[in-house]
N, C-alpha and C positions, 0 to 999 in steps of 0.2 A: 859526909858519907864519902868513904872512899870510891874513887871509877870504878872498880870489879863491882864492885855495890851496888851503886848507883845504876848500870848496867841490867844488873842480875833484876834490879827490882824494876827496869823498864820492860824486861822480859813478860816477866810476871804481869805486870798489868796489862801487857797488850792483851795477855792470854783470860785474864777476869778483869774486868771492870772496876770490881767492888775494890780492888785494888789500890784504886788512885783514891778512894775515901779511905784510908787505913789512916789512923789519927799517931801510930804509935811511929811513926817514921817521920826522921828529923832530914830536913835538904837544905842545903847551902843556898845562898838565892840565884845561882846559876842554878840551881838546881829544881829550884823553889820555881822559877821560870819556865824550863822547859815541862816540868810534871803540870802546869796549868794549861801552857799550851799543849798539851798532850790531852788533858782531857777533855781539853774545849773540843779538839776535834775528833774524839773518839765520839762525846755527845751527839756530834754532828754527822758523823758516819752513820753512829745507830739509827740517827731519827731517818735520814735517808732510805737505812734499809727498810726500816720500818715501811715506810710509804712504797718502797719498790714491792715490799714483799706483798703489799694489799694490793696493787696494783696487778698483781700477775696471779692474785689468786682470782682476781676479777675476769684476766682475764681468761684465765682456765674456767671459769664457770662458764663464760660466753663460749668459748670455744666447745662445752660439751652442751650447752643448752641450744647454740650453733647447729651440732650435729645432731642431735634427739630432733630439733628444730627441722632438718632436713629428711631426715626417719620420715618423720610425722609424714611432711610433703609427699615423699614418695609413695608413703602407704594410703594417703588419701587418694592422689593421685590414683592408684588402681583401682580404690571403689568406683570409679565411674563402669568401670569394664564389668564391673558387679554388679550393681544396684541401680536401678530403673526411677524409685519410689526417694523423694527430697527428703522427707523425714528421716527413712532411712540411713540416707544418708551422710545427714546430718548426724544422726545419732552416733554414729560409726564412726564419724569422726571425732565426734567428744571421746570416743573410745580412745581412738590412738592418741590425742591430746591429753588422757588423762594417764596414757600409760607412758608416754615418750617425754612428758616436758612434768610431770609429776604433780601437778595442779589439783586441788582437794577440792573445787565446786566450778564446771562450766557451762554454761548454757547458749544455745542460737535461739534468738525470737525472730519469724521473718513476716515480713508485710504480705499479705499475699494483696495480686493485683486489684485498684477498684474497694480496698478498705482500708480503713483510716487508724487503726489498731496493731500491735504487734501480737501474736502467737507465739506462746514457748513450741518451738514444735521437736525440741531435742533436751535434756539434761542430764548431769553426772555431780552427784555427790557424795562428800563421808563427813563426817561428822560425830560428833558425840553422843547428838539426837537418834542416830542412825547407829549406834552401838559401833563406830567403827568400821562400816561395813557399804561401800559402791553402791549407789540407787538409784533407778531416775526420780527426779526429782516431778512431783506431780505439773501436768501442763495447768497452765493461765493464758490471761490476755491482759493487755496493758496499753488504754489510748497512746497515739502519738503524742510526745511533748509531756506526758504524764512519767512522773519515775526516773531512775536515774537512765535507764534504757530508753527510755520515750523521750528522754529528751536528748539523747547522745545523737538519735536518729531525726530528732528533728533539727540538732542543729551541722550534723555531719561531722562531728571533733568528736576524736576519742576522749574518755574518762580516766586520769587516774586520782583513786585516794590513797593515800599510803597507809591510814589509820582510819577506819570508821567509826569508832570510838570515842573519837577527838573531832568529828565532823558532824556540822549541825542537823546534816539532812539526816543524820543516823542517833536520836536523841532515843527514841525508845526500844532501843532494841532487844530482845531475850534473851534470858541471862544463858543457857543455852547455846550460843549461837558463838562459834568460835572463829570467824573469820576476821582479819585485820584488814587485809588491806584487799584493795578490788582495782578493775581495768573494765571497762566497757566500750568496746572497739566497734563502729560502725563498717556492716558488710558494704561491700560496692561490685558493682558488675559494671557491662557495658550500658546497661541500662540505666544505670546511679543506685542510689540505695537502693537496697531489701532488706535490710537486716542489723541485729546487733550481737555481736559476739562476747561473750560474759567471762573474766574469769575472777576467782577470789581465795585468798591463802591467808593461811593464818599467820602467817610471819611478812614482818613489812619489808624486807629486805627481797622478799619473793620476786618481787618487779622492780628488776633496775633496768637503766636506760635502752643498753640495747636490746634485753628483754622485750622491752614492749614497743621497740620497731621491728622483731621477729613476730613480737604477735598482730602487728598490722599486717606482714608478711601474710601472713596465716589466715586473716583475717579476708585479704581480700581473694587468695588462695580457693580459700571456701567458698568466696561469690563466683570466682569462676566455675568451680567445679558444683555450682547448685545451675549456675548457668548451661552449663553440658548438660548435669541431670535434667535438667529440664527441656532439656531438645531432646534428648533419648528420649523423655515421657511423647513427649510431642512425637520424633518419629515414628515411637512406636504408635502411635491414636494414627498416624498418616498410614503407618502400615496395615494397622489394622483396620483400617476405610480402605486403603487399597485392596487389599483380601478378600473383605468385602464386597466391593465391588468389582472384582476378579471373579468370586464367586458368582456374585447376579449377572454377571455379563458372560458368564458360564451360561449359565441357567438363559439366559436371555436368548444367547446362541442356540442352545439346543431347542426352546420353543421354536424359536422363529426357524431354524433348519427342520423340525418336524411340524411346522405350517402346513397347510396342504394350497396355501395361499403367499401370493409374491410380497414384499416388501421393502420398501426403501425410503431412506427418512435424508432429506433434504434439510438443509439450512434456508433462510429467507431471499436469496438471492440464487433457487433453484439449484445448488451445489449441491451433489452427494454426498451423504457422510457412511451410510452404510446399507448393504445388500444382502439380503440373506440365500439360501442356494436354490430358494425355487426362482426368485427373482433373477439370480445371475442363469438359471437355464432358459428362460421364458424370453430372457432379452440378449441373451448368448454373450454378455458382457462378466467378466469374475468382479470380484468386489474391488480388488488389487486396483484394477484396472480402469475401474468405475468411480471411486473416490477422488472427487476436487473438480468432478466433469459437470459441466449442467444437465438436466433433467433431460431436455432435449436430443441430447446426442446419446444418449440411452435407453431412454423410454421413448420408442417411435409409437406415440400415439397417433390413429387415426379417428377420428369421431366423427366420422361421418358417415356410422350404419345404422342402421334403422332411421336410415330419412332423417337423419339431427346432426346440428353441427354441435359439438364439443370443445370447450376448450382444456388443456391440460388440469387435471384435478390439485394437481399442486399451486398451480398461479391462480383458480377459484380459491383455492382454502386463504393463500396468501393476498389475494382481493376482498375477501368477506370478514378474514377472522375467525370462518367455522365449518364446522364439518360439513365434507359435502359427500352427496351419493350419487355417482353415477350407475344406475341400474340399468339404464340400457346399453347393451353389448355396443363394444367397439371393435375396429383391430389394431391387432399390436402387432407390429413388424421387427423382427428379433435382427437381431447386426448378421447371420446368416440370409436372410431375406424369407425364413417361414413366418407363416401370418397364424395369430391365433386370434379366436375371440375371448375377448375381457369383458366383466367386470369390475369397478372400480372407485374406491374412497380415498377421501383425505381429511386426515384430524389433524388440527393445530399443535403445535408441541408450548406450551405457554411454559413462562419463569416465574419464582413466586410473584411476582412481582404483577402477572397477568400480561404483560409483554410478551408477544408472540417471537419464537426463537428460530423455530421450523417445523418440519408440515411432516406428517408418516403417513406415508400411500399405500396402500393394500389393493392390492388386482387380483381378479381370479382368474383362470385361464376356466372359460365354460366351453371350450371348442368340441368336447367330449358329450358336456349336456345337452350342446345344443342338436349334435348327431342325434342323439336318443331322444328328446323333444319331437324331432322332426319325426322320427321313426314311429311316435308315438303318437303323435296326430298321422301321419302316413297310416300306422294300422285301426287308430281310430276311426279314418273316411272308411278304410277298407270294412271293418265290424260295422258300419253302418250298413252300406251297401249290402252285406253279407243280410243281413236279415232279411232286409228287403228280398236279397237273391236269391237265399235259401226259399223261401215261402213259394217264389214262381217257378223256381229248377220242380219242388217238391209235384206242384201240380202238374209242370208239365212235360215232368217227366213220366208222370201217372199216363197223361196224354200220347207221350211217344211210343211208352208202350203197345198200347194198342193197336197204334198205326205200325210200329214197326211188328207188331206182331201177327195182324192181321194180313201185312205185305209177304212175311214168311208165310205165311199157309195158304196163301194166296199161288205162289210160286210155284207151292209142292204142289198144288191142286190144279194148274195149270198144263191143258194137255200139251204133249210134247212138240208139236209139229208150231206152235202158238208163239214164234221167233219173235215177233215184232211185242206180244203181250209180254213176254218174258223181259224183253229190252225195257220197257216201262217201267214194270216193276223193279229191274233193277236199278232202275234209275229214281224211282221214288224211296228202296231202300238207302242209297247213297245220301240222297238229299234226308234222310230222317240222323241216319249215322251224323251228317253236318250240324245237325240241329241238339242232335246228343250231346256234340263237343262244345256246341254256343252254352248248354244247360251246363256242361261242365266246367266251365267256364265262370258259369254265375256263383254253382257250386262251391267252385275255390275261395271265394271270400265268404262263406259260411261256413261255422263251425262243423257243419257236416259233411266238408270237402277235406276230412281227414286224410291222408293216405293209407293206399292199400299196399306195401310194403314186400319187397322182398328184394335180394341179393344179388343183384347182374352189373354183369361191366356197365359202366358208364360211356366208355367207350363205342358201343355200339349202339344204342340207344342214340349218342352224337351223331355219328355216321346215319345212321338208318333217318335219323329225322332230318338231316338235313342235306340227303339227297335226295327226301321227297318235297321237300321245301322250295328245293332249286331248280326242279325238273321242268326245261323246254324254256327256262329263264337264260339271260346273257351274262349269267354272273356264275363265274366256274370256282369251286373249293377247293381248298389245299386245307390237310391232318395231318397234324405232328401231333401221333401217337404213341407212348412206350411200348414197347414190345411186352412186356408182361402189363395184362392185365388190371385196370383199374375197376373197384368194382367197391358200392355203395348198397345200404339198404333205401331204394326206392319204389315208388310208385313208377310204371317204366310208363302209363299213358299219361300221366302229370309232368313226368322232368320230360318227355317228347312234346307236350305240349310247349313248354318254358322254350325249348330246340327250337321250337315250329317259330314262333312268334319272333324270337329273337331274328334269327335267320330272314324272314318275310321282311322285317325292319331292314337290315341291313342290306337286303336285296333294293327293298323302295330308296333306299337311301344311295345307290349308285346305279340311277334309270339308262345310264350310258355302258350299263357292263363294267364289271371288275372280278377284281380276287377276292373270298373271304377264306380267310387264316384262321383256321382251328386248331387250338392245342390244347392237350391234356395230360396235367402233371400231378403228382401227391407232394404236397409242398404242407408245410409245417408252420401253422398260422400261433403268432406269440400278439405280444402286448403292441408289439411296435407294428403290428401290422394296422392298426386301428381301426377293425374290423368288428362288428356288435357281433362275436365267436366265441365260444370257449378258446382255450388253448389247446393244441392238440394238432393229430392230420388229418389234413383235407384232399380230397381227391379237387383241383380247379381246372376249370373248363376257361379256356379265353378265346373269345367269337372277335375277330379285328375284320373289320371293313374298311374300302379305302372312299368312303361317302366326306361328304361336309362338314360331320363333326354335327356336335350339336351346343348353340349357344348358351354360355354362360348365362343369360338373364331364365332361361327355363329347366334346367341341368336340373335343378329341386324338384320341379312338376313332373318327371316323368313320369315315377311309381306312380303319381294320385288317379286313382280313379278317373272314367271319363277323361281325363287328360289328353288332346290328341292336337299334334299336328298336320294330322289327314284331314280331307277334305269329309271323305265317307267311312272314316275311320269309329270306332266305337270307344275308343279309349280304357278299352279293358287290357287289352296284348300284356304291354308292361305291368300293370296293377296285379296281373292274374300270376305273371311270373314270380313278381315280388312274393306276394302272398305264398305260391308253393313252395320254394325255395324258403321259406322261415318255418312252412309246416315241415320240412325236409330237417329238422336242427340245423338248416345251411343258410348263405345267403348271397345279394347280387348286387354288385357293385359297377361303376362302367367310369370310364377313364376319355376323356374327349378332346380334345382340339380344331376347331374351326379350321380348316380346311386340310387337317391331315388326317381325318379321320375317328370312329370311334371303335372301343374296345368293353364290350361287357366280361365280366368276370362272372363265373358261377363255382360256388364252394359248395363241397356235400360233404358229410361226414366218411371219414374211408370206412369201409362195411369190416367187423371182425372176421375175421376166417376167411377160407377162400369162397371162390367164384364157381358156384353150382356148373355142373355140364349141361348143354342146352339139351332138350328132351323130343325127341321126333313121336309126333304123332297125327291122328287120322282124322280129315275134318268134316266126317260122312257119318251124320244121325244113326247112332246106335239104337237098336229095339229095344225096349225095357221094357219089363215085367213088373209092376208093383202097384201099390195103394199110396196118394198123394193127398193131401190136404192140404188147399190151398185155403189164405187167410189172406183177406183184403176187404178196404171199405170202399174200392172203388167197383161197380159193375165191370166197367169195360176194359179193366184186367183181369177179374176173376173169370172173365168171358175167355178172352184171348190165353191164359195160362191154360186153362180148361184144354181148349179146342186143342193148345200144341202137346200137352203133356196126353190127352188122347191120341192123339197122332204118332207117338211115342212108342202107346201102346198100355199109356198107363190107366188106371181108375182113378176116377175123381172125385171128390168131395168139397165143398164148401163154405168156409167160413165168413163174417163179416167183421170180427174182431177178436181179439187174443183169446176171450171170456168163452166166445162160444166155441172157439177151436179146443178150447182144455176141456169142454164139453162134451166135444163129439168126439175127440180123441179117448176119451175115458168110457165112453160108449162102447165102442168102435172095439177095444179093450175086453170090455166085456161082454160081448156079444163073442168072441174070437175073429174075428177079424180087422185084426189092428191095422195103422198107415205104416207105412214102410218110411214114410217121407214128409215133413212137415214144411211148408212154404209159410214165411209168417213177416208180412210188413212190421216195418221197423215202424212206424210213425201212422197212428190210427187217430185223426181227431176224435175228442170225445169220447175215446173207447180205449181198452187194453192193445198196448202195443205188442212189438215183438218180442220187447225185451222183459218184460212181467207174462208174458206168453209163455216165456220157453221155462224161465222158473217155476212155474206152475208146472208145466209139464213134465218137467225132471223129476218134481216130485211123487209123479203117480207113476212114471217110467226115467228113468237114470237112464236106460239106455235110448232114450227118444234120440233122432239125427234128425235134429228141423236147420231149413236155411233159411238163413237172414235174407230180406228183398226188400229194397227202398234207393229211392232218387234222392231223399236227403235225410240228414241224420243233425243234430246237434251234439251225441257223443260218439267220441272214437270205435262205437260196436264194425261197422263197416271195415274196420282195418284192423282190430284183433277180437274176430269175430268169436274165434275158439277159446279165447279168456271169458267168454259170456255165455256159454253153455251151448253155441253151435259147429256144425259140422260144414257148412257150405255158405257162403256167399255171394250173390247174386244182384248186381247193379242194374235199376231200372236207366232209359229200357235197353232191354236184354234180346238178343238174337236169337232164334232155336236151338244155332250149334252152343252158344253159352251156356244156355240153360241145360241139354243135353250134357254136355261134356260134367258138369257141376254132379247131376244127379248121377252119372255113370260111374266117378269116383268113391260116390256116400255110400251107393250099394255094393259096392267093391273095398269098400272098407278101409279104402286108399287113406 
């Protein structure tokens, strides 16, 4: 073959292969030579490429199974920000495993703690069986060590088979069942296993090498991110115990702040853990402030009232192990230095375990009840007393009567020139008026020493009693009084009395001479004044003397009854005051100190409207003209009414109880000469009183004007005598000019 030839046809084969086999071409053996070596290493080229070109499709496969590979990651990676619930989880993730790395069956089985079994708790398949078409695959279980998953996980090495087929552990399988080759990858966390992660493909090429160290990637990917899931699950249970207990400890707050009782729960070693807000008022310490402190520098208990000594209720409960009750009062000394009195418990705080942890103390502040207690036995003695009182005011004031009435007509009937007879008797009328005010006196602790009520300064009633108190005494008054007016609905010879008595005290109480300091204010009594008062104003009276004061160990005995520290004292003074001042809707307080003196307080209700004008009039027995029936079951009043209501000028008639007066008054009626005027005792033993008296009488005459007459009463008729169907009242015993003045109004129509 010539060179151009030769040439032309080495062209040619570089360009085809099949070339250098052409049988129809003749070469010289230079020629013959180089066309052998030419094809040996064209052989040798292709097989080269060959191997390059599989090699680089390998590794473009890595390269995109690589990147789907890291898809997946990222997208798994977000479910944690999503999904709370491992299964879930799980499941989601076979999702994006099935859509990013194109795997036709995966499954997670996971150990849960504490059993010895795997759980499918996620899968994803398709299949033939399955028409083609993504399913989960139904959940199983599978002991440890059992299967090819049981035992991947029991021995910690992944699985691969490249053909199941052709592998023994896969001899009967369904004809159905189109997968080749399989991978069984065991999960790991920081804990060690939990799990085994499944995959399987029907082509065995599916899993090559670095394939299945991306799906160990993956693999343990997933243990971490079931590991987060599962602290989410967890924090969320811790959150939702927290909330919980946010919640109760709300709720816990708001009981114990709307307690009407203190509380504070200690640790075993008397430390505070917490205070609720009656606690932190009672001991003036805040919870802030009180937390980490011992019991002791908080709770200043004293226990040693009522005659016992105490020890702190927390260090008993933490000595015993059990509840303990201090029911008798103690005092509690608050970090201000106010004292109240308590009540006081302590319950053990136990752990299930019955070990004692710490101790919860509840105290009550009884400083309030035990006011009222006191008050309560204080009007107890006095209702006792009262009964007794009322019984001997009632008869002897029946008594007084007479005498005082007998002494007025005695007077009148006295000839003029008869100075020295005159002087007697007024001096026997003075001594009965004394013995009125002892009865009235008695009176006030009986229900029948209601007040007789009306509208005057208060003010004057001070003054007037207690310049007759101090008259020819060595103790001089000073009043600080407003200028306007203070004025109350009173009894003006009951709050003079309360004057009288208080005054006399604080005169005995400085036998060297002094000042007593009276002042009178309207002052506005609330809760904080801690006064047994409504809320409201009060007209307050304060009587200051500069005496001794009066000791602490007797300060409680004043009010009681008989109570005296006179020699020839009676012990009524204070009791009597007490008592009118509470029948007043008022009351009486007193403030003292051993050698600087003492200070009574008197509250009265401020009266509505103003202050009546004082009324001048004439105190010389008017003539009267009428018909009287008097009602009584005593003789020696109906004697004495008799003789003065003649004296008058009036007609008398008779009764001895309600029954017979509605008797003769109906008479009397019908005959035409009716009474003008009915006197009818309030209180008749054994018989119709006045007060079924008068309603009787209303009924045969509506317009009857009878007066009420009695020294004691048990209902309020005495003081709103006109709510009871009368026109006049009249307290025994009674003077001429009272009784006078009473009947001159009724017939005047006043």
């Amino acid at each position: 073959m010539k060179g151009d030839a030769f040439l032309e046809w080495l062209t040619r084969a570089l360009e085809d292969r099949e070339v250098l086999n052409s049988p129809d071409v003749e070469f010289s053996p230079a020629e013959t030579l180089v066309a052998g070596r030419l094809k040996l290493e064209m052989a040798r080229s292709y097989r080269d490429f060959q191997i390059y070109s599989r090699a680089f499709q390998g590794m473009e496969r890595f390269y995109d199974t690589s990147i789907h590979a890291l898809s997946a990651f990222i997208k798994v990676g977000k479910l944690t920000e999503e999904v709370t619930n491992t299964d879930l989880l799980c499941k989601k993730a076979l999702e994006i495993f099935s859509q990013e790395l194109e795997f036709e069956n995966c499954s997670i089985m996971l150990r849960q703690p504490g059993e010895d079994y795997l759980t499918l708790v996620a899968g994803m398949g398709r299949s033939d069986r399955y028409n083609g078409e993504k399913r989960d695959i139904p959940k199983r279980k599978i002991r440890v060590g059992e299967g090819i998953a049981g035992k991947v996980f029991e021995t910690g090495e992944y699985l691969f088979i490249p053909n199941v087929h052709e592998d023994s552990r896969f001899k009967e399988l369904p004809d159905d069942v189109t997968i080749t080759s399989l991978l069984s990858i065991p999960i790991r966390n920081e804990e060690g296993l939990i799990g085994v992660l499944n995959f399987s493909h029907p082509r065995m090429e599916a899993f090559e090498k670095n394939t299945i160290h991306i799906m160990i990637l993956l693999s343990n990917y997933i243990g971490q991110m079931i590991t987060i899931t599962r602290l989410h699950q967890q924090i969320a249970k811790w959150n939702e115990i927290l909330r919980t207990l946010a919640i109760e400890k709300e709720r816990l707050s708001v009981a114990l702040s709307s307690m009407g009782d203190g509380v504070i729960t200690t640790d075993t070693e008397e430390k505070i853990i917490l205070l609720n807000g009656v606690a932190e008022n009672l001991t003036g310490w805040s919870q802030d402030e009180a937390i980490g402190r011992l019991l002791s520098e908080v709770f200043n208990f004293n226990g040693q009232a009522a005659g016992t000594s105490q020890t702190s209720p927390v260090a008993e409960v933490i000595r015993t192990r059990e509840m303990v009750n201090f029911s008798k009062p103690a005092t509690l000394k608050a970090r201000d230095g106010r004292e109240r009195m308590i009540v006081s418990s302590g319950t053990p705080i136990a752990n299930k375990e019955g070990g004692l942890i710490g101790v919860i103390l509840v105290f009550r502040d009884i400083t309030e009840l035990r006011k009222k207690e006191e008050e309560l036995v204080r009007e107890q003695k006095l209702e006792s007393v009262g009964i007794l009182a009322g019984g001997i005011a009632h008869d002897f004031n029946n008594l007084l009567t007479g005498i005082l009435g007998n002494i007025g007509m005695a007077k009148m009937y006295a000839p003029p020139g008869e100075l020295r007879l005159l002087e007697r008797l007024e001096e026997a009328e003075k001594a009965s008026m004394r013995a009125k005010a002892l009865t009235q006196q008695l009176l006030t602790f009986s229900k029948g020493g209601e007040p007789v009520k009306k509208i005057i300064p208060v003010t004057d009633v001070v003054c007037e009693s207690t310049v007759f108190a101090l008259r020819g005494s060595n103790v001089k008054s000073e009043f600080d009084f407003t200028e306007d007016p203070l004025c109350s609905e009173i009894d003006e010879g009951q709050i003079s009395q309360v004057i009288h008595n208080i005054v006399l005290n604080a005169q005995h109480a400085m036998p060297g001479g002094g000042t007593l300091r009276i002042a009178c204010r309207q002052v506005l009594v609330d809760a904080k004044d801690m006064l047994p008062l409504p809320e409201g104003p009060y007209v307050r009276v304060a009587i200051q003397d500069e005496g001794a004061g009066i000791p602490e160990t007797i300060i409680n005995d004043i009010f009681d009854p008989y109570f005296t520290t006179k020699k020839n004292g009676s012990g009524l003074g204070l009791s009597t005051c007490y008592s009118i001042m509470k029948k007043h809707g008022g009351c009486i307080a007193v403030k003292t100190e051993v050698g600087a003196g003492t200070t009574f307080f008197l509250y009265l209700p401020v009266a509505l409207g103003s202050c009546p004008q004082p009324k001048s009039g004439d105190d010389g027995l008017a003539r009267l003209t009428c018909r009287v029936l008097v009602t009584d079951d005593e003789e020696v009043v109906r004697a004495i009414a008799g003789e003065i209501l003649g004296y008058f000028g009036c007609e008398v008639e008779y009764a001895c109880d309600g029954a017979e007066a509605i008797k003769l008054y109906q008479e009397a009626m019908m005959s035409g000469r009716p009474f003008d005027v009915v006197m009818l005792d309030l209180t008749i033993p054994g018989g119709m009183g006045g007060r079924e008296a008068v309603e009787g009488l209303r009924k045969i005459d509506p317009n009857v004007r009878a007066i009420v007459v009695s020294g004691y009463s048990n209902d309020p008729i005495m003081a709103q005598y006109e709510s009871y169907g009368f026109c006049g009242v009249v307290t025994k015993p009674y003077r001429m000019i009272d009784l006078n003045k009473t009947l001159q109004r009724i017939l005047q129509g006043a």
